[in-house]
C-alpha positions as CSV (number, residue, x, y, z in Angstrom):
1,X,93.8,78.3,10.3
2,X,93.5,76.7,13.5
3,X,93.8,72.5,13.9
4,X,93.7,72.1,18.1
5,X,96.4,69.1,18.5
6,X,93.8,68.5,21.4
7,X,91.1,67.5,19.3
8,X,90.4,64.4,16.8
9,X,89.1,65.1,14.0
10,X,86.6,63.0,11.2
11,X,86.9,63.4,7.3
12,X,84.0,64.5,6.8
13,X,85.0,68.2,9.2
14,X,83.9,67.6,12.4
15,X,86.4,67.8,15.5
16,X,85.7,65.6,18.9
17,X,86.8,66.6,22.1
18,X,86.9,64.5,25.2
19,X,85.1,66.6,28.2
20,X,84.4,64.1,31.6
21,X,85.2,60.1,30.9
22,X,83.4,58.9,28.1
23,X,81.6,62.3,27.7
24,X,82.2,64.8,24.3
25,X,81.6,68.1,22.7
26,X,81.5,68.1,19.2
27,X,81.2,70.9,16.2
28,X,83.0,71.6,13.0
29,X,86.2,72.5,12.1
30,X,87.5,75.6,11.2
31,X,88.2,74.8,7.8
32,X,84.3,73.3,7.6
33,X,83.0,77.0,8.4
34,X,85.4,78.7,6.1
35,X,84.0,76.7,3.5
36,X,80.5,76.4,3.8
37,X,80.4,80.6,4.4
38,X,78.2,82.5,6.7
39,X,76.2,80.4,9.2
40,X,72.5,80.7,9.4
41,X,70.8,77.9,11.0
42,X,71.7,74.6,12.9
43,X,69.2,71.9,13.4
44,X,70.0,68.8,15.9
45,X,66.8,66.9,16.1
46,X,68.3,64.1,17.7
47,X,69.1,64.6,21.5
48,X,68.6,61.5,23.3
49,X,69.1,59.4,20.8
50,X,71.6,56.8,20.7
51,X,73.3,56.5,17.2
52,X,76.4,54.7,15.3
53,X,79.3,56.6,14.2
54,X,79.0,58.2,10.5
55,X,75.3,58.5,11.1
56,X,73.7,62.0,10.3
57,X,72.5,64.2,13.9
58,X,71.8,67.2,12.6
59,X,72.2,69.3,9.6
60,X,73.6,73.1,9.1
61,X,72.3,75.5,6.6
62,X,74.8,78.3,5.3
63,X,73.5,81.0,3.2
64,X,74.3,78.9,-0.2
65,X,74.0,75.3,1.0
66,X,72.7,72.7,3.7
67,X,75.1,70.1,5.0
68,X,74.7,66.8,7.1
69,X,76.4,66.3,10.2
70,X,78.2,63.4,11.2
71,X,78.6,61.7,14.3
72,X,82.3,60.9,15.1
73,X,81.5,58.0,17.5
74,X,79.0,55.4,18.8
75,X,77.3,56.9,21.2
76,X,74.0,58.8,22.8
77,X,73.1,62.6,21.6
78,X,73.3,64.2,25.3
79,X,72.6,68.2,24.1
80,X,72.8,70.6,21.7
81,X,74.7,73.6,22.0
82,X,71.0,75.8,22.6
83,X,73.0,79.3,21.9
84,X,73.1,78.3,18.3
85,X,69.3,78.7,18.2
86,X,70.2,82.4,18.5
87,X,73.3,83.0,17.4
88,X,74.5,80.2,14.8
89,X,77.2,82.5,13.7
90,X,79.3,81.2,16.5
91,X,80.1,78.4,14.6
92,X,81.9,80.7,12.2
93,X,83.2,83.2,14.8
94,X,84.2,80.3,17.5
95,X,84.4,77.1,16.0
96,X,86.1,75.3,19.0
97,X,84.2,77.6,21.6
98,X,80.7,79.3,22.2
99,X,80.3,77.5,18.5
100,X,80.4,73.4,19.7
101,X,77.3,71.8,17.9
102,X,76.5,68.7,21.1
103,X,77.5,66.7,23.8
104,X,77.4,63.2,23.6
105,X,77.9,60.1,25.5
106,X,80.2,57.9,23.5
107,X,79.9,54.1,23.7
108,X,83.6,52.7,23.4
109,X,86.3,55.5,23.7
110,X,87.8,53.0,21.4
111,X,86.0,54.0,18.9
112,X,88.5,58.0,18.6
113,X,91.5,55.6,17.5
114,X,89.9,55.6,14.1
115,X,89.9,59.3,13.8
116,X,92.6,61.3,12.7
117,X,94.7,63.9,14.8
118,X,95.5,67.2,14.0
119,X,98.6,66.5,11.6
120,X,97.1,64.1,9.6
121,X,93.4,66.1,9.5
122,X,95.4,69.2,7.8
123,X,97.2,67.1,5.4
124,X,94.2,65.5,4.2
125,X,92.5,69.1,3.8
126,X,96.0,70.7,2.2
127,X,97.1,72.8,4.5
């Protein structure tokens, strides 16, 4: 399994990745898709919304189960990742790729030292 050292990642599975400045793509981990199975739909109803860290932006639906999504940072919902709307078995085939969920503007880059890096993400999950 794959944990980019690049990338911070939140407890509850989803990784951040700094793009431009304050700017970030986000999506679930590897481990996240493993779990929840075969991917079949990803909602993100809040583009251009600004919104706290730990709040929900979107939910995915696996064959068996639905699951909230969780912002990583403060921030403003910029896009969502519009290939998903076809395909939203790229978050299972390319998690850190073609599979990113949104983009968003984060509020205090201060905000990522809470995270944890890759080490301390794949302890937490066992691996």
């Amino acid at each position: 399994m794959e944990f980019p050292s690049e990338l911070k990642y939140t407890e509850e599975h989803e990784w951040i990745k700094i793009e431009d400045g304050n700017i970030a793509v986000i999506g679930i981990t590897e481990f996240a898709q493993s779990e929840l199975g075969d991917i079949v739909f990803v909602e993100v109803e809040t583009v251009d919304e600004e919104l706290e860290a730990n709040e929900v932006f979107g939910t995915i639906e696996a064959v068996k189960t639905v699951s909230d999504l969780f912002l990583p940072a403060n921030g403003k919902v910029l896009e969502f990742n519009e290939k998903l709307n076809d395909e939203p078995e790229l978050v299972n085939t390319d998690p850190y790729g073609d599979g990113w969920i949104i983009k968003m503007e984060i509020s205090d880059l201060a905000d990522l030292d809470s995270l944890l890096d890759s080490e301390t993400y794949k302890n937490q999950i066992g691996q």
